[in-house]
C-alpha positions in Angstrom: -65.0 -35.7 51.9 -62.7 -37.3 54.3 -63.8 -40.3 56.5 -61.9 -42.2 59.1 -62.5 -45.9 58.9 -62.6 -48.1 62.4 -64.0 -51.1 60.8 -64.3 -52.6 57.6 -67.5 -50.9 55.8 -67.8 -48.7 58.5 -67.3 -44.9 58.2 -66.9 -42.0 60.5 -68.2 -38.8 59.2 -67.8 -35.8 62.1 -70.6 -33.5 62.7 -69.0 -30.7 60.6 -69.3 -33.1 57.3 -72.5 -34.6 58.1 -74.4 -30.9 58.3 -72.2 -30.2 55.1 -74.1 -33.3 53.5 -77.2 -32.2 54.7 -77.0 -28.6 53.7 -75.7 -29.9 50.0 -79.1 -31.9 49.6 -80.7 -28.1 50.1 -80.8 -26.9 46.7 -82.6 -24.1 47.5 -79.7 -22.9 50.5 -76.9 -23.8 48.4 -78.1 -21.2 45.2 -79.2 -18.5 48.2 -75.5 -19.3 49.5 -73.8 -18.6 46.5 -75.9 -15.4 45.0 -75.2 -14.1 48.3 -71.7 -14.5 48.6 -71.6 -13.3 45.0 -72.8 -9.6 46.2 -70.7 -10.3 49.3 -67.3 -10.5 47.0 -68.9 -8.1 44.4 -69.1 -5.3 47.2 -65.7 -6.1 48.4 -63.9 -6.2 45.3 -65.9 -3.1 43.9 -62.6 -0.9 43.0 -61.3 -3.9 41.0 -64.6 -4.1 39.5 -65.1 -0.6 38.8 -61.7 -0.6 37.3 -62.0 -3.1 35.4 -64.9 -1.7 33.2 -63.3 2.0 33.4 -65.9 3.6 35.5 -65.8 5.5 39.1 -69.1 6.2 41.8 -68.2 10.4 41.7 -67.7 10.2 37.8 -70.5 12.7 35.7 -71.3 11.2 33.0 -73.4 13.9 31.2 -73.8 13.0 28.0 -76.0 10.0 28.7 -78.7 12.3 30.5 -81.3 14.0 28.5 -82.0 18.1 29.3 -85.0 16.9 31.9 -82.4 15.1 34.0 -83.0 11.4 32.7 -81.4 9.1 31.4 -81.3 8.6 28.3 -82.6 5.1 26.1 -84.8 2.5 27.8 -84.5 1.4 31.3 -82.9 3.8 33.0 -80.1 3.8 30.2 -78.9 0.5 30.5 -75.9 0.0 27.7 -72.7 -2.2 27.7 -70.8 1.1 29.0 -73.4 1.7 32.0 -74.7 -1.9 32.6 -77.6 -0.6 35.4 -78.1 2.9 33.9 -77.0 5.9 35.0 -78.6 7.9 38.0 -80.8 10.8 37.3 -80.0 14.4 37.5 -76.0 13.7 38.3 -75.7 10.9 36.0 -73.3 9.4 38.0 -73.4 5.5 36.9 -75.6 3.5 39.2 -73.8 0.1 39.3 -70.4 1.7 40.9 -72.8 3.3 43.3 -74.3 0.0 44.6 -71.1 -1.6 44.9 -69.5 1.3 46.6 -72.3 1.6 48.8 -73.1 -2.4 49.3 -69.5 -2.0 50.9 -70.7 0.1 53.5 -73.9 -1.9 54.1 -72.1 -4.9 54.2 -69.5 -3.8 56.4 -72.1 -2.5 59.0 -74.0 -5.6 59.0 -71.4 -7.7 59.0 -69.5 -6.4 62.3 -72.9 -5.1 64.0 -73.4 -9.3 63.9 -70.2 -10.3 65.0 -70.2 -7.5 67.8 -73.7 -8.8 68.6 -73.0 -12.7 68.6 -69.5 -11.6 70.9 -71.8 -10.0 73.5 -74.6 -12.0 73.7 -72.7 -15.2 74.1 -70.4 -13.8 76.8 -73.7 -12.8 78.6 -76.2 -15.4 78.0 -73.3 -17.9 78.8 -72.6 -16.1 82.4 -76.4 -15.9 83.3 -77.3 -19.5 82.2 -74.0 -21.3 83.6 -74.0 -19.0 86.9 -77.4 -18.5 87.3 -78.5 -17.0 90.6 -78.4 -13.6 90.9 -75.8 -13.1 88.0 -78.7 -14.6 85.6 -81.7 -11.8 87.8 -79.3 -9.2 87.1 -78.4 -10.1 83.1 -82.1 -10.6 82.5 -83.5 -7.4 84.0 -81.0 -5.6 82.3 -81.7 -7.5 79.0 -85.3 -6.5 79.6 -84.7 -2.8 80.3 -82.8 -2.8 77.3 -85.8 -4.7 75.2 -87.9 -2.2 76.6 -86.7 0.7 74.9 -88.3 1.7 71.5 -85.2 1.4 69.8 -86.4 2.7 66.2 -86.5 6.3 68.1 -83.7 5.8 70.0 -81.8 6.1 66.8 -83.7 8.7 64.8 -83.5 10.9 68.1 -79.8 10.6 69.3 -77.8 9.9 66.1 -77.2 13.6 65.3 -75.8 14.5 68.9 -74.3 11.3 69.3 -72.4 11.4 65.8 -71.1 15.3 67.0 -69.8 13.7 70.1 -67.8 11.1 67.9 -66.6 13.8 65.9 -65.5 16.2 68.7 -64.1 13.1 70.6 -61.9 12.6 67.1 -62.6 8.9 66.6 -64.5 9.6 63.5 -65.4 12.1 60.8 -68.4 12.5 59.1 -69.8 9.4 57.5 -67.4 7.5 59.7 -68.7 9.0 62.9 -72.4 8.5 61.6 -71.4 4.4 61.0 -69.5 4.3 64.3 -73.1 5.4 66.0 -75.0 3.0 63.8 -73.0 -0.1 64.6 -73.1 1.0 68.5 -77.0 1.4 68.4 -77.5 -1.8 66.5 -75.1 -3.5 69.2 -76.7 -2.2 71.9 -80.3 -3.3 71.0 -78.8 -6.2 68.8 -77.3 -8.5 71.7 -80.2 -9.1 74.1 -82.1 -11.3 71.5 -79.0 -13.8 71.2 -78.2 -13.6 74.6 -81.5 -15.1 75.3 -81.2 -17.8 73.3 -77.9 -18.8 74.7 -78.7 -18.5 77.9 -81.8 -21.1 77.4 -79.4 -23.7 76.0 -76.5 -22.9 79.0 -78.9 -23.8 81.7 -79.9 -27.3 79.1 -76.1 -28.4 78.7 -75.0 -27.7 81.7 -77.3 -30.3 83.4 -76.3 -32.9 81.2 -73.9 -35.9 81.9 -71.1 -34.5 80.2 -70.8 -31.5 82.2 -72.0 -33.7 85.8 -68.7 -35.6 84.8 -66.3 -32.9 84.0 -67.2 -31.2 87.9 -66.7 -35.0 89.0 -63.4 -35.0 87.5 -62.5 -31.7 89.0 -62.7 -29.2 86.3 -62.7 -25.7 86.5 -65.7 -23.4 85.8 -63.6 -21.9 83.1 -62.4 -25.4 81.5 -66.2 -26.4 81.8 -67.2 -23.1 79.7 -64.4 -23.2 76.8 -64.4 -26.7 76.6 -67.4 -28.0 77.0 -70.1 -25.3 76.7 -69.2 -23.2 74.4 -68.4 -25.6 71.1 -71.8 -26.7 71.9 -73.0 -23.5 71.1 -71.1 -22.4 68.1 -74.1 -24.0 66.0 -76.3 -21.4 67.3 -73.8 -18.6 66.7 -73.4 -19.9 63.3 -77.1 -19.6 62.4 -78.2 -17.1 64.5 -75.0 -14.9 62.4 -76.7 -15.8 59.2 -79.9 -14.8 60.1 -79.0 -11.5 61.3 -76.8 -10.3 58.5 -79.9 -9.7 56.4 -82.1 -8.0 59.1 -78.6 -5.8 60.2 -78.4 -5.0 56.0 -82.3 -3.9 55.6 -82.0 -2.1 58.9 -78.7 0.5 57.5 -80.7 0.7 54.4 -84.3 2.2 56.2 -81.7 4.5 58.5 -80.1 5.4 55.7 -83.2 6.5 53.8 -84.5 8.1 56.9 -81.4 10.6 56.9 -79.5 9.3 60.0 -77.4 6.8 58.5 -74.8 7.7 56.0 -74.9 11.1 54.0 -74.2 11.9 50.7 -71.5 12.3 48.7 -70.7 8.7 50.0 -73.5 6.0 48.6 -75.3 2.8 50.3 -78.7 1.3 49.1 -80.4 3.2 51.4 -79.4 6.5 50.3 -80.6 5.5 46.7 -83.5 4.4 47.4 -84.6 7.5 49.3 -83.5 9.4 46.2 -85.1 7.3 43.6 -88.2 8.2 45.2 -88.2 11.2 43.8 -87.9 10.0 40.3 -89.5 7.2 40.4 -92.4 8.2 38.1 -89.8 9.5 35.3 -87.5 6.8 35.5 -88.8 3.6 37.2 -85.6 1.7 37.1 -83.9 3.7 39.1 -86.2 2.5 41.9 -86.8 -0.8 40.9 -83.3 -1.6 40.3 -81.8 -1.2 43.8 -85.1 -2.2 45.8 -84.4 -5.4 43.6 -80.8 -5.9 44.2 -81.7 -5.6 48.1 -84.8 -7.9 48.2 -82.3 -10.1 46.7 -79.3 -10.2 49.1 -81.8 -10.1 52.2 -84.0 -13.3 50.4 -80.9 -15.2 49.8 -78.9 -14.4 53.3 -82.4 -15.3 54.7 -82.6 -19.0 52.9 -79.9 -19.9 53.4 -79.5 -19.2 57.0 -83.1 -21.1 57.0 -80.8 -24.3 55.4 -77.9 -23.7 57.8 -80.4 -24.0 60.9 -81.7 -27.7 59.3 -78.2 -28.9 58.2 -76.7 -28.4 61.8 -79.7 -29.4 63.5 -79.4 -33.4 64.5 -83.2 -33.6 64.2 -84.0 -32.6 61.2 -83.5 -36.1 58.9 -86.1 -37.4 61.2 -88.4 -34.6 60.5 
């Protein structure tokens, strides 16, 4: 760690390294941190992967499934070829399917956050720093949009919404069905932060700092960028780590539910809704992929609980 030292014995640690110190002493973030950025990498790298060990997600691999449609040996034929088995019925090999489909839940979760975060800043920072009737207007809108059922929403307009996409040419398909995912989780996604943002807007901006910068003549905008907002990036940080995993379970139940992505592509969601109907005949193929997700949501979620107490100055008191 780099430290700048102004006297002899004394050492300057910024706030960046001391929340890195903190968040090292969590054992518990720090093993959630890295299992989750293994699937992260896993999902990403999955044609290398998949390459590597000679295997492809549309592959049939026939000879490993018995004349009933199962796998065949133990656990859902787990070998060294097929390390997670082979699906049921197809016999495609279930390990390329998770990392082929983890790509497309990742990828949804991660910009539905960073689309979120974008949005909910711009807007909670506008109502808390302008307050007034910019903050009325912002909050009744956030609450009309809070107000909507938003589970329905998407069940109900996905399938026009998605032939709109598609006639509009932005999208095909499973494309258009993600572009209408990300958009609903957006739309219902940024209130929430904005919220919070604009709570802690209307705290900073009565404190001395900011009393000084308007005494100095600064501009609203040099205020904002230069004062408000790097106070805020903590929040951003967390509140991103928290909502990757609910963003991730949330494609996954859409998924299942038949208005997220479709077959032939793969994500856990799509699995899991057809494991269900073997999961009596071959258990692993259920158990496997629920496990895998419980996983990946469990770690994102400990370790954005860690991030929130590293970056929060209160927390070696407490």
């Amino acid at each position: 760690m780099s430290v700048t030292e102004i006297e002899p014995g004394v050492k300057v640690r910024t706030p960046a390294q001391i929340a890195w110190t903190r968040l090292k002493k969590n054992k518990v973030a720090m093993v959630s941190g890295f299992i989750a950025l293994f699937f992260i990498l896993a999902a990403f790298l999955a044609p290398f992967i998949t390459n590597l060990l000679n295997l492809t997600p549309t592959a049939q691999y026939s000879s490993g499934i018995a004349d009933t449609g199962i796998p065949i040996g133990s656990f859902g034929g787990l070998s060294l070829r097929h390390p997670l088995g082979l699906e049921p019925g197809v016999g495609r090999d279930l390990m390329s399917l998770l990392l082929y489909g983890s790509r497309i839940s990742f990828t949804v979760a991660i910009i539905t956050s960073v689309a979120s975060i974008g949005l909910g800043m711009i807007v909670g920072i506008a109502g808390g720093y302008f307050g007034g009737r910019v903050d009325a207007v912002i909050g009744r809108f956030s609450d009309l949009v809070l107000s909507f059922p938003s589970t329905f929403m998407i069940i109900a307009l996905s399938l026009p919404l998605t032939q709109r996409v598609e006639a509009a040419h932005i999208a095909r398909d499973n494309g258009a069905r993600v572009v209408v995912l990300v958009v609903f989780f957006v739309i219902f996604g940024w209130p929430a932060f904005a919220r919070l943002v604009r709570s802690q807007t209307l705290s900073i901006r009565e404190r001395d700092f900011i009393m000084a910068a308007k005494a100095q003549g600064a501009s609203g905008r040099r205020i904002i960028f230069k004062e408000i907002l790097p106070n805020l990036w903590p929040t951003a940080i967390v509140f991103l780590s928290l909502s990757l995993p609910g963003f991730l379970a949330a494609e996954a139940v859409f998924s299942f539910l038949g208005v997220g992505v479709q077959a032939p592509s793969s994500t856990w969601g799509l699995v899991l809704s057809d494991a269900v109907s073997y999961w009596q005949q071959d258990p692993a193929y259920l158990l496997i992929p629920s496990g895998m997700l419980i996983i990946v949501v469990l770690s994102l979620n400990l370790f954005g609980d860690g991030l929130r107490d590293a970056l929060d100055p209160k927390s070696d008191r407490a």
